[in-house]
C-alpha positions as CSV (number, residue, x, y, z in Angstrom):
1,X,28.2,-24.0,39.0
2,X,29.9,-23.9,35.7
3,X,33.0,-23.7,34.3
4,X,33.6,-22.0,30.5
5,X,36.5,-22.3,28.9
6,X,36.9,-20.5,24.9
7,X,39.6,-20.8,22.4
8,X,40.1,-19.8,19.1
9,X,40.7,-16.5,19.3
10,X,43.8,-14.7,17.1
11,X,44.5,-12.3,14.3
12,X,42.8,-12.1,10.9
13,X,42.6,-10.5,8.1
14,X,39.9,-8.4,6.9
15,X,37.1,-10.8,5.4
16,X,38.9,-13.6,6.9
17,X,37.0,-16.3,9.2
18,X,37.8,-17.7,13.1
19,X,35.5,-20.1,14.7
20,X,35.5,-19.7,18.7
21,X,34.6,-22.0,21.1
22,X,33.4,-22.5,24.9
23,X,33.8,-26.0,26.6
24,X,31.7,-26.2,29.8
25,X,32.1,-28.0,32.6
26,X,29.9,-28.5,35.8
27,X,26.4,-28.4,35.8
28,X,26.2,-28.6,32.2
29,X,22.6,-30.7,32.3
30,X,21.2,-27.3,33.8
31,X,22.4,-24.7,31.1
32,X,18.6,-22.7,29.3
33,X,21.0,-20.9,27.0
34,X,24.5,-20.0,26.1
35,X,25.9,-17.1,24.5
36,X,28.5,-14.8,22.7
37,X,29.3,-11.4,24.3
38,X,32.2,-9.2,23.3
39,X,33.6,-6.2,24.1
40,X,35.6,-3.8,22.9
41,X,38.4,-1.2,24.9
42,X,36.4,1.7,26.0
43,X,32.9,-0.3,25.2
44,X,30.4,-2.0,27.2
45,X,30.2,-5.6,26.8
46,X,27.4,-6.3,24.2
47,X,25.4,-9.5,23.1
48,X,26.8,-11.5,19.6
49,X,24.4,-14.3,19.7
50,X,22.5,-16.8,21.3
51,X,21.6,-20.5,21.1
52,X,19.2,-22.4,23.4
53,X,18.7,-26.0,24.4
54,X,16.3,-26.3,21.7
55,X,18.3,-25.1,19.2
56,X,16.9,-21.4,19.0
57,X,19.3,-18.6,17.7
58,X,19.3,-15.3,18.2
59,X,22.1,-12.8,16.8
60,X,22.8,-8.8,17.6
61,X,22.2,-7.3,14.0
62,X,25.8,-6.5,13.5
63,X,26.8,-9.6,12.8
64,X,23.5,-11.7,11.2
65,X,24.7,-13.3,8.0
66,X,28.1,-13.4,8.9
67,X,28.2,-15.6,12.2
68,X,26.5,-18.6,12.8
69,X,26.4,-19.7,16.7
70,X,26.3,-23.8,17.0
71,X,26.4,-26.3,19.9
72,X,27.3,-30.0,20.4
73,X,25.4,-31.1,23.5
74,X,27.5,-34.5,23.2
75,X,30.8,-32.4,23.8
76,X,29.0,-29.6,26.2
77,X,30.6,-27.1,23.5
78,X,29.1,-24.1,21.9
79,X,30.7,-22.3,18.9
80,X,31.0,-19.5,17.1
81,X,31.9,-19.4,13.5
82,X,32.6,-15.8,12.7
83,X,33.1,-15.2,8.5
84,X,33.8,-11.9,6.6
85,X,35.2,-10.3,9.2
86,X,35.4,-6.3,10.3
87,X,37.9,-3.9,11.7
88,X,35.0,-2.9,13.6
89,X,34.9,-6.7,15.2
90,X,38.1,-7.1,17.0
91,X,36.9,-7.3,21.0
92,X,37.5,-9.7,23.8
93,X,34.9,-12.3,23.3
94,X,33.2,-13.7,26.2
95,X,31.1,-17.1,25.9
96,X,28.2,-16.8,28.3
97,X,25.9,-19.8,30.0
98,X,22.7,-19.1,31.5
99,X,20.9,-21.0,34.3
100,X,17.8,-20.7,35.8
101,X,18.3,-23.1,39.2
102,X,14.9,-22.4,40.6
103,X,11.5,-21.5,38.6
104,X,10.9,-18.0,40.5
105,X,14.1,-16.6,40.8
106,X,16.0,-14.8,37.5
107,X,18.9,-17.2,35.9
108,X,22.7,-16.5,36.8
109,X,25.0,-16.0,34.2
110,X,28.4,-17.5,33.9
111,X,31.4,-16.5,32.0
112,X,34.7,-17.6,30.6
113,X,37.8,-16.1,30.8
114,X,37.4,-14.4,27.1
115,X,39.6,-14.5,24.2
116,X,41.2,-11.9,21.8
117,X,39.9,-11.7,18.5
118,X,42.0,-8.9,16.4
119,X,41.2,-8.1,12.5
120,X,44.4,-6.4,10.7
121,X,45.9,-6.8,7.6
């Protein structure tokens, strides 16, 4: 199992920048992946980005060149730096952890609690 915890969420301005993050806890030596997800009232939850133990990356096109996803293996943290922010972005933002316990079965996904991100002026 693992535990996520994010922070880091609040209110913004238009073009302003937050930077999220996810601590996780448990079996953090078996995490493949970890994640951003948000979603928005009335909306299905959708993918932000993506970073791998090896350091791959891999962002929803909404948001390529304006967020940058990051992770310190030493602190079990992922982040999310989010800059030039959009009244389209405000959402619940989910950080996701994937784990694939055995070879031949699909991974499991794990999920924090979420935090608000809101863009107003």
């Amino acid at each position: 199992q693992v535990q996520l915890v994010e922070s880091g969420g609040g209110l913004v301005q238009p073009g302003g920048s937050l930077r999220l993050s996810c601590a996780a806890s448990g079996s953090v030596s078996r995490i493949n992946a970890m994640g951003w997800y948000r979603q928005a009232p009335g909306k299905e939850r959708e993918l932000v980005a993506t970073i791998t133990t090896g350091g791959e990356t891999n962002y929803a096109d909404f948001v390529k060149g304006r967020f940058t996803i990051s992770s310190d293996s030493a602190k079990n943290t992922a982040y999310l730096q989010m800059n030039s922010l959009k009244p389209e972005d405000p959402a619940v933002y989910y950080c996701n952890a994937r784990i694939q316990w055995l070879r031949d079965l699909p991974p499991n996904d794990y999920w924090g609690q979420g935090t608000q991100v809101t863009v107003s002026s």
